[in-house]
PyMOL Python script that loads the backbone (N, CA, C, O; Angstrom):
from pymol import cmd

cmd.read_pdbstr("""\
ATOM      1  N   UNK A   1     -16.338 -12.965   0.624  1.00  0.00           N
ATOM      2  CA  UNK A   1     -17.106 -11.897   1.221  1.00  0.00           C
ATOM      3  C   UNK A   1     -18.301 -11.593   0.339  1.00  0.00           C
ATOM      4  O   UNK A   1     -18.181 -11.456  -0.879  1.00  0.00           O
ATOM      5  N   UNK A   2     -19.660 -11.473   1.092  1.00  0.00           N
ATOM      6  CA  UNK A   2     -20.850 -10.976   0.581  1.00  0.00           C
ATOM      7  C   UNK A   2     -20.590  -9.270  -0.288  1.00  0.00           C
ATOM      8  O   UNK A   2     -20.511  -8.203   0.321  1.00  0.00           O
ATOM      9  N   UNK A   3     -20.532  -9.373  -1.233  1.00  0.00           N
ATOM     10  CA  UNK A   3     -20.252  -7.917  -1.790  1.00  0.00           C
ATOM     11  C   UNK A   3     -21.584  -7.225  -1.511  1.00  0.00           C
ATOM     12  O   UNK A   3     -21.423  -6.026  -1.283  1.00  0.00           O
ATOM     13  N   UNK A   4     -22.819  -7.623  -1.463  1.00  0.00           N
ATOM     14  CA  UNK A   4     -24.117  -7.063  -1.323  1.00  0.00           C
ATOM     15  C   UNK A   4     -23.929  -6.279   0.107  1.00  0.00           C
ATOM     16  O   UNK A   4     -24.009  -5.054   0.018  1.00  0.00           O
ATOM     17  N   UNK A   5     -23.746  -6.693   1.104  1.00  0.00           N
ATOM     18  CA  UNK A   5     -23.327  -6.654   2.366  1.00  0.00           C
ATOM     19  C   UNK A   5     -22.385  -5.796   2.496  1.00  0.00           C
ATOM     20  O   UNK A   5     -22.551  -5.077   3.481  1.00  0.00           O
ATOM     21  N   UNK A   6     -21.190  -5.519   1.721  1.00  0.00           N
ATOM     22  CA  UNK A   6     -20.201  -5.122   1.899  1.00  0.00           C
ATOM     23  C   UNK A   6     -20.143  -3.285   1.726  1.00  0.00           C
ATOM     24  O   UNK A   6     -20.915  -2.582   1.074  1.00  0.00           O
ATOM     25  N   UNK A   7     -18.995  -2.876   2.527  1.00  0.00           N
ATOM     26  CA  UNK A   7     -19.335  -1.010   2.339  1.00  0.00           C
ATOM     27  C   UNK A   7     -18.554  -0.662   0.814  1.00  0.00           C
ATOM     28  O   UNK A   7     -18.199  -1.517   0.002  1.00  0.00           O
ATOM     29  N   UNK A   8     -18.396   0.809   0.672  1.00  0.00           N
ATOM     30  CA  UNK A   8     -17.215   1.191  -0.007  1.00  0.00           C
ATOM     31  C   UNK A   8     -15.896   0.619  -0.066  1.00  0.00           C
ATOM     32  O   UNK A   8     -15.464   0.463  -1.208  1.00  0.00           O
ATOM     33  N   UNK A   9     -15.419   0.395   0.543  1.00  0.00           N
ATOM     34  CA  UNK A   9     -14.124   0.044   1.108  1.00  0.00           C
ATOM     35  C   UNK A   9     -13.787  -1.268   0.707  1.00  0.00           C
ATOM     36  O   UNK A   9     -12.674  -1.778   0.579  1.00  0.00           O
ATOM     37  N   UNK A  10     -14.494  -1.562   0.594  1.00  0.00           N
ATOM     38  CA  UNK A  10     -14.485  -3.403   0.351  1.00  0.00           C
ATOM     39  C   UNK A  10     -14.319  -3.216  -1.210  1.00  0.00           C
ATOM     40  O   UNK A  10     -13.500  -4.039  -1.618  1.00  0.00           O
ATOM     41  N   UNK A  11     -14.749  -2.523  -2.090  1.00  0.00           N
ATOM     42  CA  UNK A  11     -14.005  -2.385  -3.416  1.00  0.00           C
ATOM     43  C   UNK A  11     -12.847  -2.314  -3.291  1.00  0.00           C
ATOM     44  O   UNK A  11     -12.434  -2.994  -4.231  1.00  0.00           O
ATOM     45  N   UNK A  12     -11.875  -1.890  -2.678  1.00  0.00           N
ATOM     46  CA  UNK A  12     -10.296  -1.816  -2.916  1.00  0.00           C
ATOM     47  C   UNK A  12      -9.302  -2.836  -2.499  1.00  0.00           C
ATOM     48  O   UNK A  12      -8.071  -2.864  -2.503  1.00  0.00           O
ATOM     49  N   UNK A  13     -10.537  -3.938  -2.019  1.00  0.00           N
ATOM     50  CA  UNK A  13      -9.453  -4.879  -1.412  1.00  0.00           C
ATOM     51  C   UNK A  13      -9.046  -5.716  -2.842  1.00  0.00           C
ATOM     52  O   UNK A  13      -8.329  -6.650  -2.483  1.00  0.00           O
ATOM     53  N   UNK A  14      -9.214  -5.746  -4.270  1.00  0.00           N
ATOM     54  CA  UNK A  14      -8.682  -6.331  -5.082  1.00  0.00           C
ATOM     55  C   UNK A  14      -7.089  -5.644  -5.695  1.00  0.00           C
ATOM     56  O   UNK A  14      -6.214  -6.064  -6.453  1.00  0.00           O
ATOM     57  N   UNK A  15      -7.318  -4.287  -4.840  1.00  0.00           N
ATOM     58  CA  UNK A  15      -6.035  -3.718  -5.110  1.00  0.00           C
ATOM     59  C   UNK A  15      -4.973  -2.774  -4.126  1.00  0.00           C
ATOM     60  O   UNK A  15      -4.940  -1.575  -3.851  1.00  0.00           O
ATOM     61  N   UNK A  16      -4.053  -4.060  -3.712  1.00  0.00           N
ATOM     62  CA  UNK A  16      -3.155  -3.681  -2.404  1.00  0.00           C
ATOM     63  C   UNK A  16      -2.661  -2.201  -1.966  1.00  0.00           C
ATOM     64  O   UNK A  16      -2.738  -1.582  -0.905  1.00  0.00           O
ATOM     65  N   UNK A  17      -2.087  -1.885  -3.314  1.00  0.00           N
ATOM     66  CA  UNK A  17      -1.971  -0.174  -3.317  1.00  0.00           C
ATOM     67  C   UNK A  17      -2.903   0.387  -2.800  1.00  0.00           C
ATOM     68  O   UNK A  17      -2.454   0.993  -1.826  1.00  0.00           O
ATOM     69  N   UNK A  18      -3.813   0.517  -2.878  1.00  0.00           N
ATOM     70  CA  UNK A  18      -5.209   1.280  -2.702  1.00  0.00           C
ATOM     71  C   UNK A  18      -5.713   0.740  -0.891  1.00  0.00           C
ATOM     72  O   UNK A  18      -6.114   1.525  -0.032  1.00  0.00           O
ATOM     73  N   UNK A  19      -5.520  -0.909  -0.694  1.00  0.00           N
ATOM     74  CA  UNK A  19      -5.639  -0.975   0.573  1.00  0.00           C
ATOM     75  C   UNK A  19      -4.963  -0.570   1.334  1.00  0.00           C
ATOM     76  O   UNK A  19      -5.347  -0.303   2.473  1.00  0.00           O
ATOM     77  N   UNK A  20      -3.717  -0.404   0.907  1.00  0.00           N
ATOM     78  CA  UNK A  20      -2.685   0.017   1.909  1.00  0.00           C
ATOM     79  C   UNK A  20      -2.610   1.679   1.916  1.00  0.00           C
ATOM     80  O   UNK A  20      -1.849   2.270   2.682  1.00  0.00           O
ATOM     81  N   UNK A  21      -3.210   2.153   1.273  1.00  0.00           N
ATOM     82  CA  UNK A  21      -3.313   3.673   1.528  1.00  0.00           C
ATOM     83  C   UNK A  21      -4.617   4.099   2.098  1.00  0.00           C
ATOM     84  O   UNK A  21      -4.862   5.251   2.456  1.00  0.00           O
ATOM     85  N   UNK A  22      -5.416   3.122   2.157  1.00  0.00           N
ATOM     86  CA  UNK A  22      -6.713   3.377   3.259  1.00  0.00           C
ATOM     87  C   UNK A  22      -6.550   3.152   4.395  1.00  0.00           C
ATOM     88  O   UNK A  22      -7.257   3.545   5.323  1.00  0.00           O
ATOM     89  N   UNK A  23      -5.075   2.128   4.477  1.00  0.00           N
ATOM     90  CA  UNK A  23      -5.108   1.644   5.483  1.00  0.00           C
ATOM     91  C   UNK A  23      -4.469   2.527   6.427  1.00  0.00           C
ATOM     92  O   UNK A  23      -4.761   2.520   7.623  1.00  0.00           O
ATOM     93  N   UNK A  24      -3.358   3.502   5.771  1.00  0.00           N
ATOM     94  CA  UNK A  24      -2.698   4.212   6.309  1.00  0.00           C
ATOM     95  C   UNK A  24      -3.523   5.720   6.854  1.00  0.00           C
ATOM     96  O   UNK A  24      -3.136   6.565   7.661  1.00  0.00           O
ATOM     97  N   UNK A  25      -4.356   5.669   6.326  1.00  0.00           N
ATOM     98  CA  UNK A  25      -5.324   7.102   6.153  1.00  0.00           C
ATOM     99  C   UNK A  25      -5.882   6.919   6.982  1.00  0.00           C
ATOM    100  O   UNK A  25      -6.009   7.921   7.685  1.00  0.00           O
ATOM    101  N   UNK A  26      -6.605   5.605   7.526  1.00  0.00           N
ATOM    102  CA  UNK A  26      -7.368   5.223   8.756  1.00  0.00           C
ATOM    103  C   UNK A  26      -6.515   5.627  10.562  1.00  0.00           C
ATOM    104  O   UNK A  26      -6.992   6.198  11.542  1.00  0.00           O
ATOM    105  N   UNK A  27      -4.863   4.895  10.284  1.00  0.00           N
ATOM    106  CA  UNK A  27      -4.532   4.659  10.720  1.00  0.00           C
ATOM    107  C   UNK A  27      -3.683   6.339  11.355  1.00  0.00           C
ATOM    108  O   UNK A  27      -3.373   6.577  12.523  1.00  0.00           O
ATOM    109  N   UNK A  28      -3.494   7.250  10.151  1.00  0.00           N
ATOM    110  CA  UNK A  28      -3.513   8.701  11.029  1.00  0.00           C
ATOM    111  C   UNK A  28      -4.241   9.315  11.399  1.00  0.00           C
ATOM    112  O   UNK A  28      -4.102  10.147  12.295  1.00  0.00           O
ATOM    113  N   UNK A  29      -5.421   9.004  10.669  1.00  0.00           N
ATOM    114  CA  UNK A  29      -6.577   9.622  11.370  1.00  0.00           C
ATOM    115  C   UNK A  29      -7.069   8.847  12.745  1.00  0.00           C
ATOM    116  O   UNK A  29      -8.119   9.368  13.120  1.00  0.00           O
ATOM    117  N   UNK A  30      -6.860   8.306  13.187  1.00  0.00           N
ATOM    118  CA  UNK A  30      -7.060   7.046  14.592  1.00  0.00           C
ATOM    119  C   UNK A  30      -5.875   7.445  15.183  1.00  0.00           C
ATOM    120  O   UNK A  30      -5.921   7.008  16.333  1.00  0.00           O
ATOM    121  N   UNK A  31      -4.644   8.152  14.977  1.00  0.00           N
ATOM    122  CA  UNK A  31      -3.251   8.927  15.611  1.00  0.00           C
ATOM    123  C   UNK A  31      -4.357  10.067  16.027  1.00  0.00           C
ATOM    124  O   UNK A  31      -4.600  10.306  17.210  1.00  0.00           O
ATOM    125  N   UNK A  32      -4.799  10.534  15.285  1.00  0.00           N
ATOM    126  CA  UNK A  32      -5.212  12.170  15.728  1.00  0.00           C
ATOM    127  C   UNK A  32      -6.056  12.045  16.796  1.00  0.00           C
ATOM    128  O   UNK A  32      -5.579  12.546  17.814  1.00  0.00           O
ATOM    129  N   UNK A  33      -7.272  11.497  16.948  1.00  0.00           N
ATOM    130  CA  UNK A  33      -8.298  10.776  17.576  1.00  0.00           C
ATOM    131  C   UNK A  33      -7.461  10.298  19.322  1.00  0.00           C
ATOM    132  O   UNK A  33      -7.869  10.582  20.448  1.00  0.00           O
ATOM    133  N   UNK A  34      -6.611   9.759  19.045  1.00  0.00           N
ATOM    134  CA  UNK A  34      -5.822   9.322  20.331  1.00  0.00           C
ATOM    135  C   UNK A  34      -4.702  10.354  20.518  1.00  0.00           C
ATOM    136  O   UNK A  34      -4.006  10.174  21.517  1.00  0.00           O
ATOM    137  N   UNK A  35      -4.525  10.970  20.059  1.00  0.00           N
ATOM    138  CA  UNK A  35      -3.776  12.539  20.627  1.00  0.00           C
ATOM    139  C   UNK A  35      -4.903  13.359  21.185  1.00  0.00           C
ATOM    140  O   UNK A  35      -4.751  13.996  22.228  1.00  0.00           O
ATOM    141  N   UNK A  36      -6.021  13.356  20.520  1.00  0.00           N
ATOM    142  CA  UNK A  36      -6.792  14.521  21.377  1.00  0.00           C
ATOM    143  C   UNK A  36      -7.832  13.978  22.474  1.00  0.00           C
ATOM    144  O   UNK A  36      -8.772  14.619  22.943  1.00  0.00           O
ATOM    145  N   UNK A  37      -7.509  12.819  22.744  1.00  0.00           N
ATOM    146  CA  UNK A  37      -7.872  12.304  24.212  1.00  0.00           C
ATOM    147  C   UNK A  37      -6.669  11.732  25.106  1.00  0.00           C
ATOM    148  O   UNK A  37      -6.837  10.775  25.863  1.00  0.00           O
ATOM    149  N   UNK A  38      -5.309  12.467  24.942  1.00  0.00           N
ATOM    150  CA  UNK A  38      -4.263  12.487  25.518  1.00  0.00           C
ATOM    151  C   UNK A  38      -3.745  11.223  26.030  1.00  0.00           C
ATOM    152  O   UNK A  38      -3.277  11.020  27.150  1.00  0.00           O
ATOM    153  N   UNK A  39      -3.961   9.971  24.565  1.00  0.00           N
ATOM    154  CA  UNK A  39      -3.351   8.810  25.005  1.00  0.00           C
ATOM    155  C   UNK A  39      -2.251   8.715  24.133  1.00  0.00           C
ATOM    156  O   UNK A  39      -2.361   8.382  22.953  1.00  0.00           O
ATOM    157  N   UNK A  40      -0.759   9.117  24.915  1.00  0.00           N
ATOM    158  CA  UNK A  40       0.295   9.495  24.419  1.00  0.00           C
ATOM    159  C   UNK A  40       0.257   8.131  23.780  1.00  0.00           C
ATOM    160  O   UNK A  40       0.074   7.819  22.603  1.00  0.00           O
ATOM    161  N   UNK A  41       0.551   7.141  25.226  1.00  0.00           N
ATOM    162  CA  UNK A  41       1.240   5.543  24.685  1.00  0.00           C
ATOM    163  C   UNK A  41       0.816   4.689  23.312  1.00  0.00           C
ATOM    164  O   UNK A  41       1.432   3.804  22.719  1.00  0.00           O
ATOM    165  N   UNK A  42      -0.624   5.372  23.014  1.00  0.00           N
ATOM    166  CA  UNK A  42      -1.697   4.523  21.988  1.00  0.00           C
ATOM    167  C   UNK A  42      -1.554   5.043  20.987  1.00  0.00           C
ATOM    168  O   UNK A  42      -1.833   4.420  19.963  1.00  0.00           O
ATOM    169  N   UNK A  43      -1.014   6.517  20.909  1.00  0.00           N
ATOM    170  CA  UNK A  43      -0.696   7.131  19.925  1.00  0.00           C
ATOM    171  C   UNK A  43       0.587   7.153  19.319  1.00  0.00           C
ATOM    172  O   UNK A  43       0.678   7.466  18.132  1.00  0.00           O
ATOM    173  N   UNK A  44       2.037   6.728  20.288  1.00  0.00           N
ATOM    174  CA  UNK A  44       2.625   6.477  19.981  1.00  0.00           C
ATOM    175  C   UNK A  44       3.323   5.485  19.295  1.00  0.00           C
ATOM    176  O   UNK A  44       4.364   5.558  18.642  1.00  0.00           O
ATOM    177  N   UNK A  45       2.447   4.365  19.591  1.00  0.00           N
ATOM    178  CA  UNK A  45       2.542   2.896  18.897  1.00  0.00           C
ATOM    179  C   UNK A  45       2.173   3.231  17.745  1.00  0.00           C
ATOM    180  O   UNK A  45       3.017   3.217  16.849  1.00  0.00           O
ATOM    181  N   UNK A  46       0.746   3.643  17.445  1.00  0.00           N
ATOM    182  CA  UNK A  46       0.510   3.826  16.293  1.00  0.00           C
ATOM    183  C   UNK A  46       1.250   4.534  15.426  1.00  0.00           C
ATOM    184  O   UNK A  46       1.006   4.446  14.223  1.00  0.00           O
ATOM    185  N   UNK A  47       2.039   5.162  15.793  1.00  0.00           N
ATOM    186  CA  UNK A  47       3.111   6.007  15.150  1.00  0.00           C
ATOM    187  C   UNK A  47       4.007   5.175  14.510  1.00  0.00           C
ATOM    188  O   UNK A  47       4.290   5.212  13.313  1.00  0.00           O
ATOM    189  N   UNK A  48       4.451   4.416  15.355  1.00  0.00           N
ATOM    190  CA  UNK A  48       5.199   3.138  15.076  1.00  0.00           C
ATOM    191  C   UNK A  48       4.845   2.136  13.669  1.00  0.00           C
ATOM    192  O   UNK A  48       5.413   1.716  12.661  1.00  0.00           O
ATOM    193  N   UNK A  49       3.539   2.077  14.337  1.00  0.00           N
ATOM    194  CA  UNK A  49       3.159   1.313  13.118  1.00  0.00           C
ATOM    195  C   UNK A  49       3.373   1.784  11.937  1.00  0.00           C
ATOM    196  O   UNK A  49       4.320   1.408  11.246  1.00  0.00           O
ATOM    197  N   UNK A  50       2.665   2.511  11.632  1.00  0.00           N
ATOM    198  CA  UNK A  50       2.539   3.882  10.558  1.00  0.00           C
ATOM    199  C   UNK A  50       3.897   3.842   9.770  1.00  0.00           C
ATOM    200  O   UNK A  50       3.983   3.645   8.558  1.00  0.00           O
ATOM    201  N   UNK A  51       5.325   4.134  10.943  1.00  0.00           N
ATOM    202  CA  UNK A  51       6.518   3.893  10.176  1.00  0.00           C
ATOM    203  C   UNK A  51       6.652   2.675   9.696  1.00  0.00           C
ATOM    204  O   UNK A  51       6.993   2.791   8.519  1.00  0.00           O
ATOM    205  N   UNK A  52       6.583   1.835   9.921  1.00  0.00           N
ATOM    206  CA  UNK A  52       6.600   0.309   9.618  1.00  0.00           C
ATOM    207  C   UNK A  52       6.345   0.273   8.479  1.00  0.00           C
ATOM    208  O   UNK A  52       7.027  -0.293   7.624  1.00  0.00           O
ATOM    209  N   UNK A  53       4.824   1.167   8.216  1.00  0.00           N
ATOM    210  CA  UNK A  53       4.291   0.645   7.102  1.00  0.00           C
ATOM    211  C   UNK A  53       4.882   1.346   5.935  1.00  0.00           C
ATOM    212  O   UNK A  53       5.133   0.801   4.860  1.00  0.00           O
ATOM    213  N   UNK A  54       5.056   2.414   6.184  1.00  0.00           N
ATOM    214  CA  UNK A  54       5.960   3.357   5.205  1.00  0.00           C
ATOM    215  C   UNK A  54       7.162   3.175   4.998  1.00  0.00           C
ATOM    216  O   UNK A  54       7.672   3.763   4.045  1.00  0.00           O
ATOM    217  N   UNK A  55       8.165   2.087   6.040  1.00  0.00           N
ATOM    218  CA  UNK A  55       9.487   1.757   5.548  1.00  0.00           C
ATOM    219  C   UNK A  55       9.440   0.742   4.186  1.00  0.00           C
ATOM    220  O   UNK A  55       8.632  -0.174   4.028  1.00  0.00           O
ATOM    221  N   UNK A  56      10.341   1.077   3.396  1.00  0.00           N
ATOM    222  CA  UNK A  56      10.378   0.490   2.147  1.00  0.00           C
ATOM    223  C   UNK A  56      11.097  -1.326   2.770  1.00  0.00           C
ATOM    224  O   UNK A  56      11.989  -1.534   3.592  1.00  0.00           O
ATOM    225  N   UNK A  57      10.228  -2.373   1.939  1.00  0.00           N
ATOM    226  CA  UNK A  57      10.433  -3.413   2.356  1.00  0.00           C
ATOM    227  C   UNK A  57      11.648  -3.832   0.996  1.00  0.00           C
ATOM    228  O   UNK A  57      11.769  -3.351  -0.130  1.00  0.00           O
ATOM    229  N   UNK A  58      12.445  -4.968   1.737  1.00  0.00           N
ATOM    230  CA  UNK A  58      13.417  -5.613   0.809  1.00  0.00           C
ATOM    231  C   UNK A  58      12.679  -6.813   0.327  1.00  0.00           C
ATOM    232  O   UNK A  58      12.188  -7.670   1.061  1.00  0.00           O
ATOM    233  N   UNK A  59      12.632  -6.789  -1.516  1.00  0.00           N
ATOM    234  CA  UNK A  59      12.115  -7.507  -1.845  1.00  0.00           C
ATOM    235  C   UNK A  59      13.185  -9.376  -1.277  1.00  0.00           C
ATOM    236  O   UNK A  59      14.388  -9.617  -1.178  1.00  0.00           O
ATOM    237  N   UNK A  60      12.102 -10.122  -1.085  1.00  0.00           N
ATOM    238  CA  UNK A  60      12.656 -11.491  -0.621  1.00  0.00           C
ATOM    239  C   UNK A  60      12.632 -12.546  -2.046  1.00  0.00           C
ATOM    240  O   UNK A  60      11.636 -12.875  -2.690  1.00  0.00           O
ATOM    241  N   UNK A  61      14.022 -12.929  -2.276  1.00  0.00           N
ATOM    242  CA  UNK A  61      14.722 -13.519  -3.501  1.00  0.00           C
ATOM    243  C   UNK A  61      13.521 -15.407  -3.076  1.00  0.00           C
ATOM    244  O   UNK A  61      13.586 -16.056  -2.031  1.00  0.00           O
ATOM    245  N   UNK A  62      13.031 -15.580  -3.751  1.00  0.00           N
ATOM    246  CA  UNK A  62      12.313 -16.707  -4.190  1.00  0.00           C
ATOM    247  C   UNK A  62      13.410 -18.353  -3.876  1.00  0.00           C
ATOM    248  O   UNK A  62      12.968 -19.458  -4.189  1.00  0.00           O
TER     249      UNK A  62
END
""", "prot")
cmd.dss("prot")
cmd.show_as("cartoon", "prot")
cmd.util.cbc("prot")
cmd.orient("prot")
């Protein structure tokens, strides 16, 4: 990726923690956004997701 080109955001992709909490921040704020144009179904997935991402994963033995 062109870093010249690139926004804010594009700094944190060297560090997963940090992407994955933008990612999540995006991703309730885009819940709220589709609640207040009363798209239950779009909002509810995303809900979904959201848990997904917040369920603690089992590390996988090599």
């Amino acid at each position: 990726m062109d870093r010249a080109r690139g926004s804010d955001m594009d700094l944190s992709e060297t560090d997963p923690t940090v992407t994955r909490a933008l990612a999540l921040a995006l991703m309730r704020q885009a819940k709220e956004y589709l609640a207040a144009t009363n798209d239950v179904d779009a909002a509810d997935q995303l809900q979904r997701a959201i848990d997904t991402l917040l369920t603690p994963r089992t590390p996988v033995a090599a």
